[in-house]
C-alpha positions in Angstrom: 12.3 -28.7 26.3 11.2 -25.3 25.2 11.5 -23.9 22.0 13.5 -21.1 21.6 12.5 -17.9 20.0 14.7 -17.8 16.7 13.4 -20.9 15.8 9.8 -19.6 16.1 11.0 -16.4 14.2 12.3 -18.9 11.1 8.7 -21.0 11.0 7.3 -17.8 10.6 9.6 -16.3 8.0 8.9 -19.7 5.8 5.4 -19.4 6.0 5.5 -15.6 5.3 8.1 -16.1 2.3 6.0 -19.4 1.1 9.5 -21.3 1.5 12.3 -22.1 3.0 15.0 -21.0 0.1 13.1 -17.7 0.7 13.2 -17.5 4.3 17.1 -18.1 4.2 17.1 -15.1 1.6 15.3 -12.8 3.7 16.9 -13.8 6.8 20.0 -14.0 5.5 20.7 -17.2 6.9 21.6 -20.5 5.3 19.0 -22.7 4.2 20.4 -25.6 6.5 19.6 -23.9 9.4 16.4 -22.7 8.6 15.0 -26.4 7.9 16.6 -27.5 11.1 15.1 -25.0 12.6 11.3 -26.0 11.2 12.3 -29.3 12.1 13.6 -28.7 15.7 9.8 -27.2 16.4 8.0 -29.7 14.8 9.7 -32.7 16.9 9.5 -30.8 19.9 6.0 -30.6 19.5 5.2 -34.0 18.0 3.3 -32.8 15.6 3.8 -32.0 11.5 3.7 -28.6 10.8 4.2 -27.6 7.5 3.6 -30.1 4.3 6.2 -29.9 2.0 5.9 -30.2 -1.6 8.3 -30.1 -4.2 6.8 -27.1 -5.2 5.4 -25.1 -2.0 4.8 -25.5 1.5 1.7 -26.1 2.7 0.4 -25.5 7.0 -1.4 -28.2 8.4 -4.5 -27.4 10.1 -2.5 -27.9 13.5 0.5 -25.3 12.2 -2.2 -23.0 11.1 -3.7 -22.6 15.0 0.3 -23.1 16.4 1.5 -20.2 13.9 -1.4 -18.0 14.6 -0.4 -18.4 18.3 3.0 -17.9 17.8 2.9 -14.7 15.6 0.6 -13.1 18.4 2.7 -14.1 21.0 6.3 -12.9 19.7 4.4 -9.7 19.0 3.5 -9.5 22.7 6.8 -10.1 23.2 8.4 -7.4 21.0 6.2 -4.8 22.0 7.3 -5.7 25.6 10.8 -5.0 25.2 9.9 -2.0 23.1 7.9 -0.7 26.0 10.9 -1.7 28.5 13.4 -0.1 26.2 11.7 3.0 25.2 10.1 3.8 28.6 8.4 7.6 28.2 10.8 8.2 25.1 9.5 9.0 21.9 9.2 6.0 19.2 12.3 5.0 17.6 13.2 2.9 14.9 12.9 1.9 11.2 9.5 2.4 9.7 8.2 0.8 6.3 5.8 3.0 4.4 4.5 1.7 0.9 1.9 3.8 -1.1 1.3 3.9 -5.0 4.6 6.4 -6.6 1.8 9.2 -7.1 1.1 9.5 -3.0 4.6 9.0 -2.2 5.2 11.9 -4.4 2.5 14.2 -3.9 1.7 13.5 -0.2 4.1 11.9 1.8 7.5 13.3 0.4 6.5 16.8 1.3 6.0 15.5 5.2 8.9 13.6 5.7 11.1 16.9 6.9 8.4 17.7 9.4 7.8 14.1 10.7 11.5 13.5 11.0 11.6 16.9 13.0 9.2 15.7 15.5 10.3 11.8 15.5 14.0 11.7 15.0 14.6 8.8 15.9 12.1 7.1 13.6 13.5 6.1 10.3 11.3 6.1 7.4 11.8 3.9 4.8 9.6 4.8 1.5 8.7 2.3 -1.6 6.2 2.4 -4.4 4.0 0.4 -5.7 1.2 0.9 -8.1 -0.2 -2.7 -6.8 -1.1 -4.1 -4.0 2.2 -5.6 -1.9 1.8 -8.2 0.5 3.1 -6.2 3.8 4.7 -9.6 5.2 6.7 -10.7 2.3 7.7 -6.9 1.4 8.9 -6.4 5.2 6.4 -3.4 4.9 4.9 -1.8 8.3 2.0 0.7 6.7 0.6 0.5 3.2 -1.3 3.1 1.8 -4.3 2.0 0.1 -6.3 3.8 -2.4 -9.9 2.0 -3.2 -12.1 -0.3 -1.0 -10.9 -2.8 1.2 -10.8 -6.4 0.9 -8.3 -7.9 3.1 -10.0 -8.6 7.3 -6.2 -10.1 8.3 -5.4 -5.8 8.4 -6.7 -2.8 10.4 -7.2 0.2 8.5 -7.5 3.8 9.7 -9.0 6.1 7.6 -7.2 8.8 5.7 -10.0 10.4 4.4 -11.5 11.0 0.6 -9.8 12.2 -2.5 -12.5 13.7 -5.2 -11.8 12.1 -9.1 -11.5 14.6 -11.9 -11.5 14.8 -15.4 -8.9 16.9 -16.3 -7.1 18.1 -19.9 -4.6 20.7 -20.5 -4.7 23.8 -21.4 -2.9 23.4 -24.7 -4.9 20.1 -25.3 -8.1 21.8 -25.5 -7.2 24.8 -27.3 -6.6 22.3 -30.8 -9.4 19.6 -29.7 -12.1 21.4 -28.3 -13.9 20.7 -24.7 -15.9 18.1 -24.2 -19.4 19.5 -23.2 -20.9 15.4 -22.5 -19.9 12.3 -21.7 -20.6 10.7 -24.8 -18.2 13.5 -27.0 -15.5 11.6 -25.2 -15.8 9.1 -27.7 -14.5 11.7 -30.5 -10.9 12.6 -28.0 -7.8 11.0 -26.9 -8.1 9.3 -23.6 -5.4 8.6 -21.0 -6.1 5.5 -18.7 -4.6 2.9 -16.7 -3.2 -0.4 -18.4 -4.0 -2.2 -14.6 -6.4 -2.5 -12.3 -8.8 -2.0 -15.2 -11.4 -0.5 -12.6 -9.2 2.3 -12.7 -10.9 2.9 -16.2 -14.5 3.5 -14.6 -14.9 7.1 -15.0 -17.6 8.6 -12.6 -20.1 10.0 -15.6 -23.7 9.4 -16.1 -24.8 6.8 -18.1 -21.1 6.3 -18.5 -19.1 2.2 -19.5 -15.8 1.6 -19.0 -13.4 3.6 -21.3 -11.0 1.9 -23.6 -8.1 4.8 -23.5 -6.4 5.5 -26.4 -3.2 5.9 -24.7 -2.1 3.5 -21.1 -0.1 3.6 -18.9 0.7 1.4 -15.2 1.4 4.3 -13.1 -0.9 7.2 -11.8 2.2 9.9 -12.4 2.7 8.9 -15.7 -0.3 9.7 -16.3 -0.6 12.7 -14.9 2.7 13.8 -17.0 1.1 12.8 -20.1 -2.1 14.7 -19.7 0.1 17.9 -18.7 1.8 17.7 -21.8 -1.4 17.6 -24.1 -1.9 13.8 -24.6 -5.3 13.7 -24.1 -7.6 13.7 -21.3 -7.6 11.5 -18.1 -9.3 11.1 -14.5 -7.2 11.5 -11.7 -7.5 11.4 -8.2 -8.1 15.1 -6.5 -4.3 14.2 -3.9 -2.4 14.7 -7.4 -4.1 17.1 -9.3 -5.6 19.7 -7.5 -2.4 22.0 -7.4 -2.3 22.1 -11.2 -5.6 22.9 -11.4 -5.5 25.7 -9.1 -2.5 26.5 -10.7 -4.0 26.3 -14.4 -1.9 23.2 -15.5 -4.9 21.1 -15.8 -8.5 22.3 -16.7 -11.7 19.8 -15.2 -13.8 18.9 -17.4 -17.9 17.5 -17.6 -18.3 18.7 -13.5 -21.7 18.5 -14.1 -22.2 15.0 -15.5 -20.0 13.2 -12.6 -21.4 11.1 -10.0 -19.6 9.6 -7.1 -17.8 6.9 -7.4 -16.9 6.3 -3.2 -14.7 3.0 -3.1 -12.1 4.4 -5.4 -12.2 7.9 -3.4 -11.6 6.1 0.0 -8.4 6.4 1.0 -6.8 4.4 4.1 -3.7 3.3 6.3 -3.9 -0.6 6.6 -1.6 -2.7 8.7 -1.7 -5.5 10.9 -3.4 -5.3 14.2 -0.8 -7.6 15.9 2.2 -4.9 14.6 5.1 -5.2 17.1 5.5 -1.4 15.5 2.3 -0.1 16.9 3.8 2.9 18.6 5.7 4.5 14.9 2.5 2.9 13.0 0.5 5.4 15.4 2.5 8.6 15.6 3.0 8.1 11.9 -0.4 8.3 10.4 -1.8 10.8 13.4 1.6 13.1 12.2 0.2 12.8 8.6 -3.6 12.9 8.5 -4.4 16.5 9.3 -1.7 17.3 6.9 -2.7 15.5 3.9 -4.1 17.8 0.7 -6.3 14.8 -0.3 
């Protein structure tokens, strides 16, 4: 007997969620029918897939090689039909963007009237995160992802680099002074990040990790409180380099900065397998040129 292709899609939803209570939530199905569904598989193909716990699930090392196989194969599959249904059309359908709230802000909302001009039939969907999401369990088709890589399971196109600067405001430095070395940091008001703690590495000479006087979890808050005179911070070139052309935001110690290239690296990561390949691709080749990075 074969298995059909729901039940397939279920296994993989548990394993994705880490549960089956999970997998009913985000398939909005009851949970009844996705463990008969697990189960259906398993004794079709006489073998255990998944270990259950009380706690979590668990693949066996036969699961692991049958989901890996599965997952490439539905994708194969969708793409097909995609293909079949689309024919020399333009891509259609929902697309899942994620990117920390400053990019979303900065770079992508100023693009979505064009994109959708070009592709409307594509429909953007846009969260933020100031963390890195797991793309499975957040449904989420491209992440943006500022910093080096770690994950191999995702293929990542380039973007392209975004230059760090330390930046004050005008109105800042007019009661405190300017800061003419590194070191006179120590004797100002500082504006960092409260997580990833890397985020408080500021490319200087000779320069340790800053302990800000002021914190905060998001890169536009940030920003916000450094254009208000809170103090000084380093921020990535995508969100700042209007107001400092602009004269919102002065840069500060050019001359002692070094290059700091993992958190300047800027990429598009998704999974190779994607049955989305199509709105993954005119997506980020829409965007790329475009970007003010």
């Amino acid at each position: 007997m074969k298995t059909r292709s729901d039940d397939l899609e279920i296994l993989l939803s548990v394993v994705d969620t880490g549960g089956f209570t999970a997998a009913a939530e985000s398939l909005d199905i009851q949970v009844a029918r996705v463990s008969r569904a697990v189960s259906k598989v398993e004794s079709q193909l006489g073998v255990t897939i998944l270990n259950r716990t009380t706690r979590q699930i668990e693949l066996t090392d036969e699961g692991r090689k049958f989901v890996n196989s599965v997952r490439l194969g539905l994708t194969q599959l969708q793409q097909a039909e995609e293909d079949i249904i689309s024919g020399g059309e333009l891509p259609k359908g929902r697309l899942r963007i994620d990117a920390a709230s400053p990019f979303v802000f900065h770079q992508l909302v100023p693009l979505v009237q064009p994109f959708n001009q070009v592709y409307p039939d594509i429909e953007l969907e846009l969260t933020s995160n100031e963390g890195i999401v797991d793309l499975l369990k957040k449904k989420t088709d491209i992440a943006i992802r500022i910093g080096a890589l770690s994950d191999s399971t995702l293929y990542a196109r380039p973007l392209g680099r975004s230059l760090l600067y330390i930046v004050a405001s005008p109105d800042y430095l007019a009661k405190r002074g300017f800061p003419n070395k590194s070191s006179d940091l120590a004797r100002h008001n500082t504006i960092g990040f409260s997580e990833p703690k890397t985020l408080n590495d500021w490319p200087l000479k000779g320069f340790t990790r800053l302990t800000p006087t002021l914190i905060a979890s998001s890169g536009e808050t940030v920003r916000q409180l450094t254009l208000i005179g809170n103090g000084i911070a380093c921020l990535s070139g995508f969100m700042v380099k209007k107001d400092i052309a602009e004269g919102r935001l002065m840069p500060l110690l050019e001359g002692e900065k070094t290059s700091l290239s993992g958190r300047e690296q800027i990429n598009a990561v998704y999974y190779k397998s994607s049955s989305v390949a199509k709105r993954i691709s005119a997506f980020i080749d829409f965007i790329q040129p475009k970007l003010d990075l």
